[in-house]
C-alpha positions in Angstrom: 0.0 0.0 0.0 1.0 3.7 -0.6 0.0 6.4 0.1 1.0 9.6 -1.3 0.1 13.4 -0.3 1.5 16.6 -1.1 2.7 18.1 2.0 2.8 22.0 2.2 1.7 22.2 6.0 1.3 20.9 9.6 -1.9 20.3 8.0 -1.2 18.2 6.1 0.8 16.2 7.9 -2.2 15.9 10.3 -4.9 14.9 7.3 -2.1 12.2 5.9 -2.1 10.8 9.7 -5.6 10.2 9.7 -5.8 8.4 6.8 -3.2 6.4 8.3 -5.3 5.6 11.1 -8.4 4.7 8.6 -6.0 2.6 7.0 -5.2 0.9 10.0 -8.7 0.7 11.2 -9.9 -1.3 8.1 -7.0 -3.2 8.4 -7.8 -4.7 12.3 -11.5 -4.5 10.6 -11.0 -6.8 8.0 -8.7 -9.3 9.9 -5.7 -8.4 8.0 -2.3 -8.0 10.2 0.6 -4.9 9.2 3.9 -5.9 9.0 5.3 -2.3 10.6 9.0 -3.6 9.8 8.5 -3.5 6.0 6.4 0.2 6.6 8.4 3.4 5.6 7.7 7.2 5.3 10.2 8.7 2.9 9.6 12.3 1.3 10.3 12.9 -2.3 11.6 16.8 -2.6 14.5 18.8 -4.4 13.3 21.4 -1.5 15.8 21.5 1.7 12.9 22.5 3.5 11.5 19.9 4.8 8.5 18.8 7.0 9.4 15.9 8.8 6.4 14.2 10.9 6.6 10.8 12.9 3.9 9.4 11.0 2.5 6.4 13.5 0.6 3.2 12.0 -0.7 1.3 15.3 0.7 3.4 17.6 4.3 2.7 16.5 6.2 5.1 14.8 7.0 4.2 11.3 10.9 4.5 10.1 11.6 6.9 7.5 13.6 6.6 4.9 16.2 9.4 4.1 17.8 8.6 1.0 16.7 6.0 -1.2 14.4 2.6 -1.0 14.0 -0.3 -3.5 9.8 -0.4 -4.4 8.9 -3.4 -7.0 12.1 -3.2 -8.8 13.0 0.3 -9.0 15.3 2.9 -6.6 13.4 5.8 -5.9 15.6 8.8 -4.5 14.5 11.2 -2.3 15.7 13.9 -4.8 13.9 12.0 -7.4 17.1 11.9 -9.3 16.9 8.5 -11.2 20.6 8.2 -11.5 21.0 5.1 -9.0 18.0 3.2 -10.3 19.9 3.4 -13.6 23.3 2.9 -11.9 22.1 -0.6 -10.6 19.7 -2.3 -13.2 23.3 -1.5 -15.7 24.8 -3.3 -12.8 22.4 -5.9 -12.7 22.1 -6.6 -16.8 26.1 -6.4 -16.7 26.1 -9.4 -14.3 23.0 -11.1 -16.4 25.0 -10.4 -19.6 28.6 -11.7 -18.0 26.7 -15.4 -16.7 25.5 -15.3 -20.8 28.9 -15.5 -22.3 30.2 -17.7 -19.1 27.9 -20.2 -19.8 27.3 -19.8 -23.3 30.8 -20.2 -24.9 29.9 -23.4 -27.2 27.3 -21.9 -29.0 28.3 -20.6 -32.2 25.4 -19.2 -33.7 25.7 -15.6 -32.9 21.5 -15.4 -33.3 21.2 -17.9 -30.5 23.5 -15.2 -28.1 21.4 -12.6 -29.7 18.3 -14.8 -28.4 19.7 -14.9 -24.7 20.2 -11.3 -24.5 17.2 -10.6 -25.4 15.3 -13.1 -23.2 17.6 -12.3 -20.5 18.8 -9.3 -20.2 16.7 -6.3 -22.2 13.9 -7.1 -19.8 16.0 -6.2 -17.1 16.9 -3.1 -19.4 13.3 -2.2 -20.5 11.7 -2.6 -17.3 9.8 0.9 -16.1 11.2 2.5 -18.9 8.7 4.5 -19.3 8.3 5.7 -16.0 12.1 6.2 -14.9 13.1 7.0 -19.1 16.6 8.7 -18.8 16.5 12.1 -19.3 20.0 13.0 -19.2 22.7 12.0 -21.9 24.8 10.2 -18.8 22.1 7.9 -18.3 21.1 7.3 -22.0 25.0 5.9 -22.3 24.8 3.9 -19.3 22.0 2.2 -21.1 24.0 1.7 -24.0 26.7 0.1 -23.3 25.3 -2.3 -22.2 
């Protein structure tokens, strides 16, 4: 579950608590149990100004997240710079493409390689593309290379 708010204000911070506390309400109505060690806060802002609130989910304070945190698949910063994301699925196709060749060095055909890379690794490539797509030349090359 997420839940997102712009946050301008004490405010707020206050309106994004309650729905916290509906959320958890429902939750304890329905049965269903809230792992608070996998719950975070983290606020996404190029501002230095800042409203931190201890946001509480059951009467425990949730842990908030500073810098960066890994969400189904892809690094979200707190600057919303998507440098890192890009940093580690080049990382992560790198590795993908380096176990290809390993493992693949009797196969001659160069259409069968071409087949593995593109079962194996472009996924990893292509994945949230078009949410994260590279804006900057940097992490276009990044990309590229690989």
């Amino acid at each position: 579950m997420k839940i997102y708010l712009e946050i301008k204000s004490a405010d707020d911070c206050l309106c994004l608590q309650n729905n916290l506390e509906c959320f958890s309400m429902c939750c304890r109505t329905l049965g269903l149990k809230l792992n608070l060690a996998k719950c975070r806060v983290m606020t996404f802002s190029r501002s230095h100004n800042l409203i931190l609130w201890n946001y509480k989910l059951s009467d425990t304070i949730i842990e908030r997240v500073f810098d960066s945190i890994l969400d189904l698949g892809f690094k979200l910063s707190s600057n919303l710079n998507p440098s890192e994301h890009i940093s580690m699925i080049c990382c992560k196709s790198l590795k993908t493409l380096g176990f290809i060749l390993r493992f693949s060095k009797d196969l001659k055909l160069s259409r069968s390689l071409k087949s593995l890379y593109c079962a194996l690794v472009r996924p990893i490539l292509e994945y949230g593309l078009v949410i994260w797509n590279p804006y900057t030349a940097t992490g276009s090359n990044q990309l590229q290379r690989v």
